[in-house]
N, C-alpha and C positions, 0 to 999 in steps of 0.2 A: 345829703347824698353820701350812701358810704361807697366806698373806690377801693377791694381787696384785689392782689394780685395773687397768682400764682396757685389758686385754692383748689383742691381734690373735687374734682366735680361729680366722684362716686359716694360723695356724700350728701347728694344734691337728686340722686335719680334712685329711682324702685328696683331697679336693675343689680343697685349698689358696684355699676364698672365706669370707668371713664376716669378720662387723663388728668391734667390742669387746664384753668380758665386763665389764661394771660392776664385778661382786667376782667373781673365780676363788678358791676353797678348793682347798688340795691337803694333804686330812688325810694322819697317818701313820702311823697307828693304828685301828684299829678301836673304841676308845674314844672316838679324837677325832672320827671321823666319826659314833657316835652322837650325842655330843652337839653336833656341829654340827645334827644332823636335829631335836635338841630343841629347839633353840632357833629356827631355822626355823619349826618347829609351834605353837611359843607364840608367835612374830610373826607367824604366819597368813600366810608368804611362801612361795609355792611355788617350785621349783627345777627344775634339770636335773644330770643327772650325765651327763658325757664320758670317756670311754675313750679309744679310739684313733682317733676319729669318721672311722670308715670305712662307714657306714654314713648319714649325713648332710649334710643343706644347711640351712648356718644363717647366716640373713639379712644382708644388707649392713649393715642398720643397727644390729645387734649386739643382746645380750639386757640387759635393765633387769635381771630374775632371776635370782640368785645359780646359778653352777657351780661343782659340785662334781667335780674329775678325780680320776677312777681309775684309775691302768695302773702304774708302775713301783714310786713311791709307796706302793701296797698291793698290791704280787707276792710271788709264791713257790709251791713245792710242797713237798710231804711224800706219804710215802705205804706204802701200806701191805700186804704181800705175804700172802697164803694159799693156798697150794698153787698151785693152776694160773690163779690171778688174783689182780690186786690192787686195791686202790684208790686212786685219785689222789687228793688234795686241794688245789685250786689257788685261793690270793685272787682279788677279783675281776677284779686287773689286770693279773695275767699275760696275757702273748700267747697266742693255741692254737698258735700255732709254739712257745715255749717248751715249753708244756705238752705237745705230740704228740714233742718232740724229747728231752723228759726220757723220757719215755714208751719212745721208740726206745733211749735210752742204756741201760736198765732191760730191755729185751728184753720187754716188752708192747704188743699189738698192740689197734687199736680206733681210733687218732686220728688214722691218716696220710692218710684221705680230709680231713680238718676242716682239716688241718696248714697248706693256704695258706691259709684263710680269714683277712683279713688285721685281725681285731679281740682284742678281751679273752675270758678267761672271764667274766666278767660280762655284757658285751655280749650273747652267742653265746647262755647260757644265756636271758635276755630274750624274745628274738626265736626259738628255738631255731635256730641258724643250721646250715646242711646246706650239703652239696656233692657233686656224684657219688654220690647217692641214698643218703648220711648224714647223719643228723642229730642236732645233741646230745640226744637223747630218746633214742638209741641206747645211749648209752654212760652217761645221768646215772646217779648213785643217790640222790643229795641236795643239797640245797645252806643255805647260812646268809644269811638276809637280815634286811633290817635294814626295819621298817615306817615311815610317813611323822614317826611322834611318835618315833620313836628306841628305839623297843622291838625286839630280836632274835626273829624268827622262826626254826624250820624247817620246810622242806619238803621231802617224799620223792616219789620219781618219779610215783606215782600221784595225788599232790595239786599236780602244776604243770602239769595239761590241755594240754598239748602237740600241736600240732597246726601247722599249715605255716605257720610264722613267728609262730608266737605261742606264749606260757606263760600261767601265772597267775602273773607278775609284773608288777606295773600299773606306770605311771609314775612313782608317788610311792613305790615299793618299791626299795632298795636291795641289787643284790647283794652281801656280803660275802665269800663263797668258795662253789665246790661242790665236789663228790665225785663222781667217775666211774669206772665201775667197768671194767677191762682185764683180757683175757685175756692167760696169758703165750703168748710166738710166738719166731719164728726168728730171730736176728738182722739175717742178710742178706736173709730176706723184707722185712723189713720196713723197712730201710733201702731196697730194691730199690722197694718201695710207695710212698716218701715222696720218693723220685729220679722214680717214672715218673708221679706229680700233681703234682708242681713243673716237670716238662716238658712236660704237657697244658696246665696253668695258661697261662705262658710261648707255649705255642702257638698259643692261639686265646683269648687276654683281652688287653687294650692295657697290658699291666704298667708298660708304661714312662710313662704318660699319667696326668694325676691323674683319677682317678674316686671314684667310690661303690662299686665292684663291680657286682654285678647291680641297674639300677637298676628296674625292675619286679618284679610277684609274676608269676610265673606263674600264667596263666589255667588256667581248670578243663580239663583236656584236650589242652593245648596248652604255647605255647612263647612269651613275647612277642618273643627274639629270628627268632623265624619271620614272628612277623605283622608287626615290623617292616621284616623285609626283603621282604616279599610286599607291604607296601605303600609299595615304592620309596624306603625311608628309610635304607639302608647311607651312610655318609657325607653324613647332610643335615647341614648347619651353619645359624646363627645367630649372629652377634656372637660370635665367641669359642667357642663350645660348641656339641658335635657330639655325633651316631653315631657309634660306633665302626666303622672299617671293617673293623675285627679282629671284631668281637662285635656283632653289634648292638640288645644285651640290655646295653650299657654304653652311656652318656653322660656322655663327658670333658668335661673343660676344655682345649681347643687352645690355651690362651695368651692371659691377662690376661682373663677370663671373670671378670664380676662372679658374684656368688649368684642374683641377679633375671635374668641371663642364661643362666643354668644352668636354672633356673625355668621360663622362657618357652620354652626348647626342650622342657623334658618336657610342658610343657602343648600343645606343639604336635602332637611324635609321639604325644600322648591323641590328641588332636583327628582328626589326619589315620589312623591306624590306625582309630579308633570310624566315621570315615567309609567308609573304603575297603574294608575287611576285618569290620566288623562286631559288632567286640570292644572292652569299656571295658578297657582298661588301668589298672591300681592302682600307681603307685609304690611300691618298696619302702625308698626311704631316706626317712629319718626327717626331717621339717621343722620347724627349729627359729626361732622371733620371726615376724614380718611378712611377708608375700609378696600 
C-alpha cells in the first residue's frame, strides 16, 4: 500500500484542475483495499475513490478526505470462453479501452461502442457509462464490490438497477472487478467497429482539449448539446473555460482554467439555456470538495 500526502490532484483528472489530496492510498491488492475501507469505517472518515477522473471537477482547494486510486494499480483481465460467448472479468481499474481491446484480440464482440469511453471498469460500471446507444447494462453479468466497512459484496445484473447513469452502487461502495458477458464475432468486423468509433470520436469531440467528456445528462427527449447551441453558446468562454466548438455537450479547459473557472461556466450555460430554451440542465461530471 502506498500512502502519498499532499499530491496535485490536476494530475490525476482529464480536466487537468484540482487542488491537493491530504492522504492519496494506492492499495495493490484487493486485500489491502479492504482493509484500508476497515479501517476508514471504524474512524468514521468518509472517502473518495479516483480512477481515471474523467468524469470530474474537483475543487481548487483540494479534499481534507482520504483518496483512494484505482486504475493501473488494480488492473487486469481474465476470461472465460463457452461456446459462442464468453465472459470477461476485469478489476476495477482497468481502462474499457484495455478491456474492449483484449476483447478484439479474443475475437469477441460487445465493447467496441464503450471502447473510447475514456474511464476505468469501475468508474463505467458506477455510473453505467454508454455511448452510441450502449450501455454497460448491456453487456454486464456481475460484478465484486466491496461495502463502505470493508465487507465483499456481489451483485448480478438484475440487482444493480441500472438506468441512465446510474446503478446500485452508492458512493461509499467500492468496485472491485466485474464480469461481462461477449458474444464471439469476426475478427475484422470488429476491428473495422473499433476503427469506425475511434474516428466518429476524433470527429466531432475536442480530443485534443482537456475535458470531462460529455459534461451534461441528457434531458428527457432531447439533446443538451442542441439546446446549448440553439441557445447561442457554441464557443462561449469565460476565464479560461469554454464550449466546445467541436461539441457543445463538452466544456474544456482553453488554457490555465482554474476548477472554480470551469464551475462558473457550467453554471452559467444552466443558467442562460433554463432562460432561453426552457430546460434545466443537470451536469454529468461528478463534483468533488467545495465550489
Amino acid at each position: 500500500m502506498e500512502h502519498l500526502q499532499g499530491i496535485l490532484l490536476r494530475e490525476y483528472t482529464s480536466f487537468q484542475v484540482g487542488g491537493k489530496a491530504k492522504d492519496l492510498y494506492i492499495p495493490h491488492s484487493a486485500e489491502e483495499l479492504g482493509e484500508l475501507l476497515k479501517r476508514f469505517h471504524e474512524e468514521e472518515r468518509s472517502f473518495y475513490v479516483l480512477g481515471k477522473g474523467s468524469n470530474l471537477l474537483i475543487s481548487d482547494e483540494g479534499l481534507e478526505e482520504p483518496v483512494i486510486l484505482i486504475r493501473e494499480n488494480l488492473s487486469g483481465i481474465t476470461f472465460t470462453p463457452s461456446g459462442e460467448e464468453a465472459v470477461f472479468t476485469a478489476l476495477a481499474g482497468t481502462s474499457l479501452f484495455e478491456l474492449a481491446k483484449f476483447a478484439e484480440e479474443k475475437g469477441y464482440t460487445g465493447m467496441e461502442a464503450l471502447s473510447g469511453i475514456p474511464g476505468t471498469v469501475g468508474g463505467a460500471v458506477k455510473m453505467n457509462a454508454g455511448a452510441y446507444n450502449r450501455e454497460i447494462k448491456d453487456i454486464f453479468q456481475s460484478g465484486s464490490f466491496f461495502r463502505k466497512n470493508g465487507e465483499r459484496m456481489d451483485l448480478d445484473l438484475g440487482q444493480m438497477d441500472f438506468s441512465y447513469r446510474h446503478s446500485a452502487v452508492e458512493d461509499d461502495m467500492v468496485c472491485l472487478s466485474a464480469s461481462f458477458l461477449l458474444q464471439k464475432g469476426e475478427a475484422a468486423s470488429i476491428r473495422e467497429k473499433m476503427e469506425d468509433y475511434t474516428t466518429r470520436r476524433a470527429e466531432k469531440q475536442p480530443l485534443e482539449m482537456p475535458s470531462a467528456g460529455s459534461t451534461f445528462k441528457r434531458p428527457e427527449g432531447d439533446y443538451a448539446s442542441r439546446l446549448i447551441e440553439q441557445a447561442g453558446l457554441r464557443g462561449f468562454s469565460l476565464n479560461h473555460a469554454g464550449v466546445s466548438e467541436k461539441h457543445c455537450g463538452f466544456v474544456v479547459n482553453l488554457g490555465g482554467a482554474s476548477a472554480e473557472n470551469i464551475y462558473s461556466l457550467i453554471q452559467e450555460v444552466i443558467r442562460i439555456v433554463k432562460e432561453k430554451e426552457g430546460v434545466q440542465l443537470e451536469p454529468e461530471v461528478k463534483l468533488w470538495g467545495k465550489f
